[in-house]
Biopython code that builds the backbone (N, CA, C, O; Angstrom):
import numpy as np
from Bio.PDB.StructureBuilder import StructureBuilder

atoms = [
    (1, "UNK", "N", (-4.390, -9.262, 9.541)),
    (1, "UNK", "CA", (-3.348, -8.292, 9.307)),
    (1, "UNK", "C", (-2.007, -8.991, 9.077)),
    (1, "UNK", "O", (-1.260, -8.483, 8.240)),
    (2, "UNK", "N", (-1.609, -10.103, 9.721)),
    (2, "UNK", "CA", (-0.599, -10.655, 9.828)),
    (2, "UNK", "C", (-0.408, -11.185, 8.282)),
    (2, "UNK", "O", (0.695, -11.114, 7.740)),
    (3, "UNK", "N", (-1.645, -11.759, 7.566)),
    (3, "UNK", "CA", (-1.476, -12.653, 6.314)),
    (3, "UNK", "C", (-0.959, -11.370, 5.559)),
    (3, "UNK", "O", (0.004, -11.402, 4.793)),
    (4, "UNK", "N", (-1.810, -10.050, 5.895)),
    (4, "UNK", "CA", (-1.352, -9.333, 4.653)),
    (4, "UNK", "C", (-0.146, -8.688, 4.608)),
    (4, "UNK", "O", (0.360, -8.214, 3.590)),
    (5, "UNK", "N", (0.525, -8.664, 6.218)),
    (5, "UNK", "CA", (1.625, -8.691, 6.327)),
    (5, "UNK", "C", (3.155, -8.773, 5.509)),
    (5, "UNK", "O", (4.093, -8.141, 5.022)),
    (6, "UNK", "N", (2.417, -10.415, 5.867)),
    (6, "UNK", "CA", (3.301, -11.751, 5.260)),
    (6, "UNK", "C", (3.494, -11.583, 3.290)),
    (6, "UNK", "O", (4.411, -11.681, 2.475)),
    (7, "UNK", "N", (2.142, -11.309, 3.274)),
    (7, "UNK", "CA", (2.154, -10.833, 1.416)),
    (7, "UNK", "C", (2.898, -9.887, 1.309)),
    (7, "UNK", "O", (3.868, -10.323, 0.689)),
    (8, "UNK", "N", (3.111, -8.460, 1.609)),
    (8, "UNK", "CA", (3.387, -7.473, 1.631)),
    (8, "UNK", "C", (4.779, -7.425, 1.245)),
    (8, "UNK", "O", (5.179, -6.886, 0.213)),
    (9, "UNK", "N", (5.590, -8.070, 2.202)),
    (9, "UNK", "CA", (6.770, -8.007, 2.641)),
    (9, "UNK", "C", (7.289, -9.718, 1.425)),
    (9, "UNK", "O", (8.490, -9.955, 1.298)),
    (10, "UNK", "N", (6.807, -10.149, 1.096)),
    (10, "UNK", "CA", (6.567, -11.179, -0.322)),
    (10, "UNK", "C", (7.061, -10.834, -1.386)),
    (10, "UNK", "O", (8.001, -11.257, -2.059)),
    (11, "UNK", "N", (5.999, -9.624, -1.541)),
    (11, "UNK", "CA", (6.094, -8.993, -2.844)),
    (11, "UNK", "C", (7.359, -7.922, -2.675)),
    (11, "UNK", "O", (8.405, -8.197, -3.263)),
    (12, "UNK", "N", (7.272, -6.625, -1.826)),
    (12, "UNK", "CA", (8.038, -5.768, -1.147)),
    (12, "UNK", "C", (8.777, -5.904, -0.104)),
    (12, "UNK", "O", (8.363, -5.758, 1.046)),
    (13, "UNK", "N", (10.014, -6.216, -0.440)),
    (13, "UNK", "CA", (10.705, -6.680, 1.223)),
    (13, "UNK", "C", (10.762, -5.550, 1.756)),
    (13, "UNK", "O", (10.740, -4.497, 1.120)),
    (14, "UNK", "N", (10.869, -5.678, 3.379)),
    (14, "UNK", "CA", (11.426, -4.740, 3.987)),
    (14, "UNK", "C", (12.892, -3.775, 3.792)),
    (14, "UNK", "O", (13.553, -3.622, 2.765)),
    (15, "UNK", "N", (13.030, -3.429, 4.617)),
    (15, "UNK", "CA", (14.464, -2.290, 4.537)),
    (15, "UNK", "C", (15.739, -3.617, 6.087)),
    (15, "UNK", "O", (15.700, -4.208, 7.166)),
    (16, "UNK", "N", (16.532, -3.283, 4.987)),
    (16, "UNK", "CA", (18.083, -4.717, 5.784)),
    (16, "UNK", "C", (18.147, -3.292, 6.925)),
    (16, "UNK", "O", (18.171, -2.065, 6.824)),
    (17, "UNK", "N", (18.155, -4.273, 7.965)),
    (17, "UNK", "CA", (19.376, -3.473, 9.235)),
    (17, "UNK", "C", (20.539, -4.449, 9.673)),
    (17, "UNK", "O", (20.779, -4.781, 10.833)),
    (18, "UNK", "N", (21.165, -4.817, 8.626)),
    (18, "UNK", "CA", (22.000, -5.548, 8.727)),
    (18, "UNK", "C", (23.454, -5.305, 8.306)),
    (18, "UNK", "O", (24.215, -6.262, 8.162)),
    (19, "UNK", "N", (23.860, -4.014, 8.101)),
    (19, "UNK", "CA", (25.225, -3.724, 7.848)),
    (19, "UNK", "C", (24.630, -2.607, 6.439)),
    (19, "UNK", "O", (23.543, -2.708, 5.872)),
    (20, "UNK", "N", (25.757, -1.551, 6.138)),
    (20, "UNK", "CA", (25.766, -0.625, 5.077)),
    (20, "UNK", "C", (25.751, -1.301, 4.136)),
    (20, "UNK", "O", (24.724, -1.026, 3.515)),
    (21, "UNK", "N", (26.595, -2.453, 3.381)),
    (21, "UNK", "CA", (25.948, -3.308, 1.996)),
    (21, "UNK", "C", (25.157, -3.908, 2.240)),
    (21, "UNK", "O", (25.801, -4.942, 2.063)),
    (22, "UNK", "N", (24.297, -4.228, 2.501)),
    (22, "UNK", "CA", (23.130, -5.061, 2.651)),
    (22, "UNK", "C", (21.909, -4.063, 2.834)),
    (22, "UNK", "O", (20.766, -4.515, 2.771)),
    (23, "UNK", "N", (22.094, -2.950, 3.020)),
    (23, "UNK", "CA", (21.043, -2.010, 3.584)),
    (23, "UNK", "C", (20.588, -1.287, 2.153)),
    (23, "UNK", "O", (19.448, -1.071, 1.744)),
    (24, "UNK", "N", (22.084, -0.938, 1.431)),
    (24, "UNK", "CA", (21.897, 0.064, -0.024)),
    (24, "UNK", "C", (21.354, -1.597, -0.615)),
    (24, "UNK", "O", (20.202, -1.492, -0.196)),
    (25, "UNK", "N", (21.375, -2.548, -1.060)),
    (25, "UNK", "CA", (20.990, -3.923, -1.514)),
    (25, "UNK", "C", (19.452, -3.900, -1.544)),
    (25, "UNK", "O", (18.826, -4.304, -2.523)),
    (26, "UNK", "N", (18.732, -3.300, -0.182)),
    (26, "UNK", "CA", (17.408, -3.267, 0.113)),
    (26, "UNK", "C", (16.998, -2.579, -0.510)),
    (26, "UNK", "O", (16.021, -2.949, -1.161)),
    (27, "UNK", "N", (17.413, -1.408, -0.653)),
    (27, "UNK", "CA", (17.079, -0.002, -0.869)),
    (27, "UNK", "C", (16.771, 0.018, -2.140)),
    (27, "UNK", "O", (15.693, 0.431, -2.569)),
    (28, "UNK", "N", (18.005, -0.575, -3.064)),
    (28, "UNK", "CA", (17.609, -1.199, -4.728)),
    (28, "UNK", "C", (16.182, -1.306, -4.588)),
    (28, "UNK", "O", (15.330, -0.485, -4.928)),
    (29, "UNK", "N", (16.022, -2.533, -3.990)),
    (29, "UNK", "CA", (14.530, -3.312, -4.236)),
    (29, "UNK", "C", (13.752, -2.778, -3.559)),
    (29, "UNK", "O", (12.804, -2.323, -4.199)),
    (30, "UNK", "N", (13.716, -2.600, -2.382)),
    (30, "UNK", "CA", (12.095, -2.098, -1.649)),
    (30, "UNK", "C", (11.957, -0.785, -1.953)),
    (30, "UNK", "O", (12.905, -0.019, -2.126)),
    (31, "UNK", "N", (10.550, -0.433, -2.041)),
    (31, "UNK", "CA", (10.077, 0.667, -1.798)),
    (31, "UNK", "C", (9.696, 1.560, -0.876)),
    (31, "UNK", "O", (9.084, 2.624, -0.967)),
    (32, "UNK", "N", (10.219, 0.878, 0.159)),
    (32, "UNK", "CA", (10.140, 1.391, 1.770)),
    (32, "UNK", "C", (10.911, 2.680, 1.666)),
    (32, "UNK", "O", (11.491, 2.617, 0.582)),
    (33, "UNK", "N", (11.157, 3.635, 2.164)),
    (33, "UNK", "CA", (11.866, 4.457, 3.331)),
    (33, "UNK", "C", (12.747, 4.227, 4.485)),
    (33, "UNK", "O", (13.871, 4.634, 4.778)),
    (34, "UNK", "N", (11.698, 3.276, 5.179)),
    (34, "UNK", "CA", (12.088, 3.029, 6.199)),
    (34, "UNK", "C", (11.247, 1.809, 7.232)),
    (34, "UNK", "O", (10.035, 1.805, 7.020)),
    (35, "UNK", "N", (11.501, 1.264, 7.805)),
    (35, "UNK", "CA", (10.911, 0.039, 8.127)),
    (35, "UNK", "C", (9.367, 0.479, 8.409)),
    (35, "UNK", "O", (8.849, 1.569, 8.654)),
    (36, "UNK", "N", (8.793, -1.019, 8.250)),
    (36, "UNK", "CA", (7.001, -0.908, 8.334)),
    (36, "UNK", "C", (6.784, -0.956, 9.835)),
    (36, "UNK", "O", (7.362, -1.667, 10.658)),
    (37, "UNK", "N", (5.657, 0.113, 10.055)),
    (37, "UNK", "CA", (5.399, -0.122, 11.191)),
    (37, "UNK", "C", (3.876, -1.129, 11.552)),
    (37, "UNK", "O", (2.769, -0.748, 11.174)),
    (38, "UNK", "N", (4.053, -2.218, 12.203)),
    (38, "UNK", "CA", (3.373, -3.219, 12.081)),
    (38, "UNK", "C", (2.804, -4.101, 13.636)),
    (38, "UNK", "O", (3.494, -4.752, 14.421)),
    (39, "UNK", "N", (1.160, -3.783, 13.682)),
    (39, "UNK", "CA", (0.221, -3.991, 14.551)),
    (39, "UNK", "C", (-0.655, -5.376, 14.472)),
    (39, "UNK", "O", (-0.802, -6.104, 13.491)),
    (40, "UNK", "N", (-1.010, -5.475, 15.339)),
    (40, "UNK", "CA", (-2.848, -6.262, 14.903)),
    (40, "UNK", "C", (-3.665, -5.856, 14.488)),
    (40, "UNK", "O", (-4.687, -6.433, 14.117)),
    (41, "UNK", "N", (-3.266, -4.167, 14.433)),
    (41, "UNK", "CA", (-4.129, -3.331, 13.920)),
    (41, "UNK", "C", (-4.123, -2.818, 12.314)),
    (41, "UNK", "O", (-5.044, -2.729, 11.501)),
    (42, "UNK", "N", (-2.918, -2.569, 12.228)),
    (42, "UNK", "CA", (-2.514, -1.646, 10.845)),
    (42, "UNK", "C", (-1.088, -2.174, 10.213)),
    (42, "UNK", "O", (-0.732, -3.260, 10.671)),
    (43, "UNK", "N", (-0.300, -1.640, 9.330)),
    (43, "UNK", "CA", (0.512, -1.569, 8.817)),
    (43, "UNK", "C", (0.716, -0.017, 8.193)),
    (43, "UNK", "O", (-0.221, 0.710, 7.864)),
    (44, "UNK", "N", (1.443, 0.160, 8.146)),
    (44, "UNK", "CA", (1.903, 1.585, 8.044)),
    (44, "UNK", "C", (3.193, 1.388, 7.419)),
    (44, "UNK", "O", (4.038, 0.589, 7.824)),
    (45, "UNK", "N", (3.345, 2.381, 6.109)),
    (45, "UNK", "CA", (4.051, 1.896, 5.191)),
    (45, "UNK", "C", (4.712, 3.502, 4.212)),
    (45, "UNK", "O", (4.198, 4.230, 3.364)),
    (46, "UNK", "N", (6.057, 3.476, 4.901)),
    (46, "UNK", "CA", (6.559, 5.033, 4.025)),
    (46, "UNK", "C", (7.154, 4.749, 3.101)),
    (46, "UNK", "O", (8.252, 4.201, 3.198)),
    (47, "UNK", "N", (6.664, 5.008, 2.092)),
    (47, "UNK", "CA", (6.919, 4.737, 0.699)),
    (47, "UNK", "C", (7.327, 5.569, -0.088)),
    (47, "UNK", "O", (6.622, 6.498, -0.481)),
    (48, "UNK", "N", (8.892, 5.322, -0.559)),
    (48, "UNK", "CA", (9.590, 5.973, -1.334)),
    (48, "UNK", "C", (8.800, 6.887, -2.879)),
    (48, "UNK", "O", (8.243, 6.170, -3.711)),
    (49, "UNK", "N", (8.826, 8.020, -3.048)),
    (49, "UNK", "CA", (8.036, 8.951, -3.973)),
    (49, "UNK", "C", (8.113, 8.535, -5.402)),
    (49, "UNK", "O", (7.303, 8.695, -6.316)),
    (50, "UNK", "N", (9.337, 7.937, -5.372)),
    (50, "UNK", "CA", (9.684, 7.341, -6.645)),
    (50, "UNK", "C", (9.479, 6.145, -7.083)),
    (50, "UNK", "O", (9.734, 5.575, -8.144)),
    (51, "UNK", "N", (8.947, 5.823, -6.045)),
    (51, "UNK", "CA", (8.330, 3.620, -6.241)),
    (51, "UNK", "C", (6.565, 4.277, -5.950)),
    (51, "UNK", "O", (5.623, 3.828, -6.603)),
    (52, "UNK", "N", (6.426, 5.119, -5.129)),
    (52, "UNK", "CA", (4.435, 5.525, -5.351)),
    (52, "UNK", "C", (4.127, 4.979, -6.440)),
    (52, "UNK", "O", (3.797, 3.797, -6.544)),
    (53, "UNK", "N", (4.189, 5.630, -7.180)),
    (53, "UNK", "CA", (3.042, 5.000, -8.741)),
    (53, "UNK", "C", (3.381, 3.820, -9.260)),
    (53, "UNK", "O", (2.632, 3.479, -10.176)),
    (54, "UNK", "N", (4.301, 3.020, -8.988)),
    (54, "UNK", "CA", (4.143, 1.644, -9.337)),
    (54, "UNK", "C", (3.924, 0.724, -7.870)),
    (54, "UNK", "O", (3.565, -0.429, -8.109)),
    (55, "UNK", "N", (4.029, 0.937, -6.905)),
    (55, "UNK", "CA", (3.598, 0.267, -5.706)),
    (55, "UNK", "C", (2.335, 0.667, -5.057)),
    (55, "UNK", "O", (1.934, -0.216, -4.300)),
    (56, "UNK", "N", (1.558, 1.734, -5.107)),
    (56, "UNK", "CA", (0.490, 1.979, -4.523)),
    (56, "UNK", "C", (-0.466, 1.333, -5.181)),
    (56, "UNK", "O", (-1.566, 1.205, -4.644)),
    (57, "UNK", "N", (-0.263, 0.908, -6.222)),
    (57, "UNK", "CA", (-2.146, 0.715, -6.770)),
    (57, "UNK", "C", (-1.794, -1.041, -6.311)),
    (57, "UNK", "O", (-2.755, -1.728, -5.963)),
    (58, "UNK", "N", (-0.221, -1.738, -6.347)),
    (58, "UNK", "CA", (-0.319, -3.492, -5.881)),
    (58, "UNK", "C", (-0.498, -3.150, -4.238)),
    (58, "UNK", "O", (-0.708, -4.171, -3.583)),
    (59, "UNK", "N", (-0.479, -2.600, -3.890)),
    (59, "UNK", "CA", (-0.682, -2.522, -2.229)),
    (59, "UNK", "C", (-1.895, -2.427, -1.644)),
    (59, "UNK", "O", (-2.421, -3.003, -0.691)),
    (60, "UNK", "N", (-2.388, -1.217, -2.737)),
    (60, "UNK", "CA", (-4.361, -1.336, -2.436)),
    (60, "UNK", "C", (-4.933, -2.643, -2.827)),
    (60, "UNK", "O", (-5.280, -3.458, -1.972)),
    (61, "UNK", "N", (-5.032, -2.848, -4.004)),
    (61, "UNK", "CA", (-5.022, -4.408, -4.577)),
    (61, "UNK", "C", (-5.282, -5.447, -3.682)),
    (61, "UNK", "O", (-6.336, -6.046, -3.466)),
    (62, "UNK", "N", (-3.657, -5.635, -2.968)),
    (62, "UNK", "CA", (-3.242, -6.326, -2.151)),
    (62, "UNK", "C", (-3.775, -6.782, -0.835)),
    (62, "UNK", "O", (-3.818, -7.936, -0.407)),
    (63, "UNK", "N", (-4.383, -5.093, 0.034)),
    (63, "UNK", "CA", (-5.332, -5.047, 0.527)),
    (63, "UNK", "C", (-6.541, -5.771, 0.720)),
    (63, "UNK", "O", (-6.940, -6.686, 1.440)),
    (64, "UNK", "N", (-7.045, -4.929, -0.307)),
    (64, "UNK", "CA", (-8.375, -5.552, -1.184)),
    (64, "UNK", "C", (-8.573, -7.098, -1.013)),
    (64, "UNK", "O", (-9.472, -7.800, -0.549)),
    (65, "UNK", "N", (-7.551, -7.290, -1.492)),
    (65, "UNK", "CA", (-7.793, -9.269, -1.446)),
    (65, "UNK", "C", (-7.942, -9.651, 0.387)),
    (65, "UNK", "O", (-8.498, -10.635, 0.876)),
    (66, "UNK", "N", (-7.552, -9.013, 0.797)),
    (66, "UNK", "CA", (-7.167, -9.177, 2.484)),
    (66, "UNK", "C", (-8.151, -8.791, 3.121)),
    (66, "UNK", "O", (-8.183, -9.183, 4.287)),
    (67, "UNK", "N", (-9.205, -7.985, 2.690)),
    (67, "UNK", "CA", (-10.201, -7.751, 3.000)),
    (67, "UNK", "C", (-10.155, -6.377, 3.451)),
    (67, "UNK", "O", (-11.232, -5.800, 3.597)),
    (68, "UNK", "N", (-9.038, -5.741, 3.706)),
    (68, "UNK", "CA", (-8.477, -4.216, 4.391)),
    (68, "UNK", "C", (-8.834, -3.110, 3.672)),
    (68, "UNK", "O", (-8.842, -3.001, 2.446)),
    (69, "UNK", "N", (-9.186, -2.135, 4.654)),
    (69, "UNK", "CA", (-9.219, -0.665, 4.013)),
    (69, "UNK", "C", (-7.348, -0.158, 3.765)),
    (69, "UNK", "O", (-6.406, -0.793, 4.239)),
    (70, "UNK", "N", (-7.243, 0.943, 3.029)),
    (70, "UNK", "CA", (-6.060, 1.212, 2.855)),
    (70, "UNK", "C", (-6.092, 2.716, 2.578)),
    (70, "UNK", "O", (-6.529, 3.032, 1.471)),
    (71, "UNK", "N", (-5.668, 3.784, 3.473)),
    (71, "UNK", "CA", (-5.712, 4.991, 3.401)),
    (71, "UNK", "C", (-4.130, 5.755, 3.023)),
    (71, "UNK", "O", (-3.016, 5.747, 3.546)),
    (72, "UNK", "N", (-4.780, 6.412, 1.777)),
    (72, "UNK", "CA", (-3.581, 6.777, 1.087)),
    (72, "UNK", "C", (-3.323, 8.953, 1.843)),
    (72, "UNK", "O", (-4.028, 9.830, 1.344)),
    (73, "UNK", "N", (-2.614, 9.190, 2.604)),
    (73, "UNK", "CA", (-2.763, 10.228, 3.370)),
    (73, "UNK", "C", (-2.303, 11.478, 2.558)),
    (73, "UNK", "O", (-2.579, 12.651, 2.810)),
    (74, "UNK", "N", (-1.603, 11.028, 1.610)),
    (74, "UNK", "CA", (-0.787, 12.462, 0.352)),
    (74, "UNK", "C", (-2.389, 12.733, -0.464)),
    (74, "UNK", "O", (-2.873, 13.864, -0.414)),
    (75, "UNK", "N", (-2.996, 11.807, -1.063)),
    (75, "UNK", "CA", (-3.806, 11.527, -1.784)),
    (75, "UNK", "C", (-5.559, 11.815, -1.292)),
    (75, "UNK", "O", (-6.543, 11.985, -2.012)),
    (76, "UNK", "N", (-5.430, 11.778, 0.348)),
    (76, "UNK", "CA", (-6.648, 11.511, 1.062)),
    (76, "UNK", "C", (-7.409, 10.879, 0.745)),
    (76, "UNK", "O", (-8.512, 11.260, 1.138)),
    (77, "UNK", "N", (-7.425, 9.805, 0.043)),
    (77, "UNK", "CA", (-8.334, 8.953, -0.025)),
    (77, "UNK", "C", (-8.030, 7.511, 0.732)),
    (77, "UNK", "O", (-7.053, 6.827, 1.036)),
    (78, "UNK", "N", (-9.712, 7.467, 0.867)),
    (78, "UNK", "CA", (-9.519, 5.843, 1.506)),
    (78, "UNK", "C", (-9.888, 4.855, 0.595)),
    (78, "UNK", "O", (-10.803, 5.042, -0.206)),
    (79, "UNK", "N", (-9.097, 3.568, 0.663)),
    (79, "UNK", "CA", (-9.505, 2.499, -0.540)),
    (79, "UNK", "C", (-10.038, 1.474, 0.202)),
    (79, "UNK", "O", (-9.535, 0.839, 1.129)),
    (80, "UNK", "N", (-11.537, 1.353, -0.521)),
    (80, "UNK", "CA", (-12.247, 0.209, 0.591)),
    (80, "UNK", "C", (-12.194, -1.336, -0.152)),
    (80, "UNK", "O", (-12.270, -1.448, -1.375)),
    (81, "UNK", "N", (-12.056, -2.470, 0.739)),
    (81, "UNK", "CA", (-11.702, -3.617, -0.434)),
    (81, "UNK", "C", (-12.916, -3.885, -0.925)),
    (81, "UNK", "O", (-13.734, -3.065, -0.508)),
    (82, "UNK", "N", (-13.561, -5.010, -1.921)),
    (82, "UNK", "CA", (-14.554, -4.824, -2.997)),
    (82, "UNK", "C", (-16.036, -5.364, -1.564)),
    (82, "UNK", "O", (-17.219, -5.387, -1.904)),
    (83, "UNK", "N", (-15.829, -5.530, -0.886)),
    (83, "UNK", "CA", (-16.501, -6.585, 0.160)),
    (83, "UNK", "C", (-17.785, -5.467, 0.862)),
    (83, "UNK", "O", (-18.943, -5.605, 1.258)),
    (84, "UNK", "N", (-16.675, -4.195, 0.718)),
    (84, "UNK", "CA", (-17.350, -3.162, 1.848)),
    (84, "UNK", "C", (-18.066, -2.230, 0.440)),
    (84, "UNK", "O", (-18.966, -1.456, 0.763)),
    (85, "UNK", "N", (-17.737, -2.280, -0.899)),
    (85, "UNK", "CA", (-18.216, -1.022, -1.982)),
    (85, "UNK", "C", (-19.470, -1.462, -2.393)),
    (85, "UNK", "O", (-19.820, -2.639, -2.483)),
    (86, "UNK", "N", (-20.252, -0.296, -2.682)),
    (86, "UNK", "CA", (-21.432, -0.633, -3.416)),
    (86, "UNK", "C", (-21.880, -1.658, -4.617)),
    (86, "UNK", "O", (-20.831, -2.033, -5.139)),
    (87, "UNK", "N", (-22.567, -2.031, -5.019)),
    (87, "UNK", "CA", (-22.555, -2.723, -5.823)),
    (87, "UNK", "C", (-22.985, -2.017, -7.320)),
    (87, "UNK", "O", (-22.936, -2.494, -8.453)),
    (88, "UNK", "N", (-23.355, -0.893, -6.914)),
    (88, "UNK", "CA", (-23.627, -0.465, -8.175)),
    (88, "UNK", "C", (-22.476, 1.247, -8.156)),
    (88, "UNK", "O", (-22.674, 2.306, -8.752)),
    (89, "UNK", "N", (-21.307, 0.831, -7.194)),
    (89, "UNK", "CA", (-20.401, 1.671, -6.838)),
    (89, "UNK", "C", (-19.813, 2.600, -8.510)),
    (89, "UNK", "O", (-20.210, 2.225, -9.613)),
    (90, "UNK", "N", (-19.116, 3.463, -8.372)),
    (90, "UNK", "CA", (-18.509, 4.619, -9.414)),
    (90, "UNK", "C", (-16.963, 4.267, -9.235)),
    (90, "UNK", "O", (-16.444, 4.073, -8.135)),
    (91, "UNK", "N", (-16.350, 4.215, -10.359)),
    (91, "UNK", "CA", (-14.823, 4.560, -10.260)),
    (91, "UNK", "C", (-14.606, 5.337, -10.734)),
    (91, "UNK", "O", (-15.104, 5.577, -11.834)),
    (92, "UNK", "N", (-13.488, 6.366, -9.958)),
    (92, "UNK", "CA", (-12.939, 7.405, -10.665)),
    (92, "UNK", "C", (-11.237, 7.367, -10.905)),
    (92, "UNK", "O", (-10.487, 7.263, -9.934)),
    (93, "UNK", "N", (-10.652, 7.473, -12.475)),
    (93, "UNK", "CA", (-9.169, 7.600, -12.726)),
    (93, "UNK", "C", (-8.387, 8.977, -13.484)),
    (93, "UNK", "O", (-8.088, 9.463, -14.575)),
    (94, "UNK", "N", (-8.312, 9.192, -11.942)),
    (94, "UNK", "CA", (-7.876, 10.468, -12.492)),
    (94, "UNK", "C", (-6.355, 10.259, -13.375)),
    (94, "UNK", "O", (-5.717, 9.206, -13.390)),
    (95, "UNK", "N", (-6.055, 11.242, -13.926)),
    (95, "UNK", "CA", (-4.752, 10.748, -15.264)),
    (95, "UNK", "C", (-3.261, 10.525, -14.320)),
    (95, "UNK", "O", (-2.269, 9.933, -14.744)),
    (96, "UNK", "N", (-3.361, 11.000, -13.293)),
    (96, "UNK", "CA", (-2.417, 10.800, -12.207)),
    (96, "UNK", "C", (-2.837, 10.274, -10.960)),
    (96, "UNK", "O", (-3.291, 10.861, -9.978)),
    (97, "UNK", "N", (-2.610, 9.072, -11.158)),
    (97, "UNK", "CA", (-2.925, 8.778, -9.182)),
    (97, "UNK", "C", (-3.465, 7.582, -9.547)),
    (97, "UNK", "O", (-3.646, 7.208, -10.705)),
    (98, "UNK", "N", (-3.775, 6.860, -8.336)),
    (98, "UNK", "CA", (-4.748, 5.415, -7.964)),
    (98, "UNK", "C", (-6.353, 5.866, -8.296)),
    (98, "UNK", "O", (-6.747, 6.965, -7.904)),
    (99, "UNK", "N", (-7.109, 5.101, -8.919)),
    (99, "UNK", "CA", (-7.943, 4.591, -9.327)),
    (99, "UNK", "C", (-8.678, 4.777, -7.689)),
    (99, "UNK", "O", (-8.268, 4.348, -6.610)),
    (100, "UNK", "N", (-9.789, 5.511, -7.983)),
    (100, "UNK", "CA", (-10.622, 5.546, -6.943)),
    (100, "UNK", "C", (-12.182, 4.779, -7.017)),
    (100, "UNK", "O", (-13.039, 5.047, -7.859)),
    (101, "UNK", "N", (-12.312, 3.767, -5.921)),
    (101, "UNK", "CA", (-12.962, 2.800, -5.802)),
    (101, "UNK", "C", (-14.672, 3.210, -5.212)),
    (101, "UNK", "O", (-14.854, 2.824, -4.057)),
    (102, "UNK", "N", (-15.901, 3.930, -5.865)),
    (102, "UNK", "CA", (-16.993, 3.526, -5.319)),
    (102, "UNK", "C", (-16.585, 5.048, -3.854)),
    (102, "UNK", "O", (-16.567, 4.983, -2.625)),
    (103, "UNK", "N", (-16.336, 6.182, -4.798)),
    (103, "UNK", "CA", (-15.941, 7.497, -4.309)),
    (103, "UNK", "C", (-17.305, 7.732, -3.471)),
    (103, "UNK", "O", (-18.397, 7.166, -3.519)),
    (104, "UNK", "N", (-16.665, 9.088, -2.467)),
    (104, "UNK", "CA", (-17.904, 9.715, -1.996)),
    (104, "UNK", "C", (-18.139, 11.300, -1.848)),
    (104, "UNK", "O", (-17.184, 11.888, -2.356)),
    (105, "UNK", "N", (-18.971, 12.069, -1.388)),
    (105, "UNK", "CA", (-19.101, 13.458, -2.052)),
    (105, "UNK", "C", (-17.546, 14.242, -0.819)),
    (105, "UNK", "O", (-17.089, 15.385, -0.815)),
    (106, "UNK", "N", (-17.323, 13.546, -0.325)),
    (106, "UNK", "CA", (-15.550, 14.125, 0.779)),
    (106, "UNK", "C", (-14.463, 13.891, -0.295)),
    (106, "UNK", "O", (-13.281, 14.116, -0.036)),
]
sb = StructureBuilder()
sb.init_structure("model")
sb.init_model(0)
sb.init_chain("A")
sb.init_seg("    ")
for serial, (resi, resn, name, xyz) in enumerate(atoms, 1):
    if name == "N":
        sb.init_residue(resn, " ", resi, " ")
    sb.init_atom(name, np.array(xyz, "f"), 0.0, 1.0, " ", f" {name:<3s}", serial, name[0])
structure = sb.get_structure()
C-alpha cells in the first residue's frame, strides 16, 4: 500500500496545508478535494468531479500495477488488478465512465 502510495502522490500530489497561496497552488494541480486518507490498509481518495475522467482510469491503472483492487463508489464498481481477472475475462466501455475489467452479473 505504501509503494502505491508513494506513486500516487508522484503522479497526483496531495492538497498543501501550508498557508492560503500554497494551498490554491495545490488545488491547480491535484485532483484531490481534500487530503488522502491513508492506511496499511487502503487509500481513500476524494476526487475532484472535474479531474474524475481524466484521473480515475491512471489511478485504477495505477492500482492494477500494485496489485490492488480499486472501488469506484459513484460508479459501483470494483476494479480488480489483471492478477485476480479471468483469463478469458469481458471488458465493458461504456461511452461515459472507466472501462470495466472482467465484469460480473452485480
Amino acid at each position: 500500500m505504501s509503494a502505491f502510495h508513494q506513486a500516487l502522490i508522484a503522479e497526483f500530489p496531495e492538497l498543501s496545508s501550508t498557508g492560503d497561496d500554497c494551498q490554491q497552488v495545490s488545488v491547480a494541480v491535484s485532483p484531490w478535494t481534500a487530503g488522502l486518507d491513508v492506511s496499511a490498509a487502503h487509500v481513500l481518495m476524494p476526487m475532484s468531479w472535474s479531474r474524475a475522467s481524466e484521473t480515475a482510469p491512471e489511478v485504477v491503472a495505477l492500482a492494477g500495477r500494485h496489485g490492488l483492487v480499486c472501488f469506484d463508489p459513484q460508479a459501483e464498481v470494483l476494479h480488480l488488478p489483471p492478477a485476480l481477472r479471468g483469463t478469458d475475462g469481458l471488458s465493458l466501455q461504456p461511452c461515459v465512465g472507466l472501462k470495466v475489467e472482467d465484469p460480473d452479473l452485480m
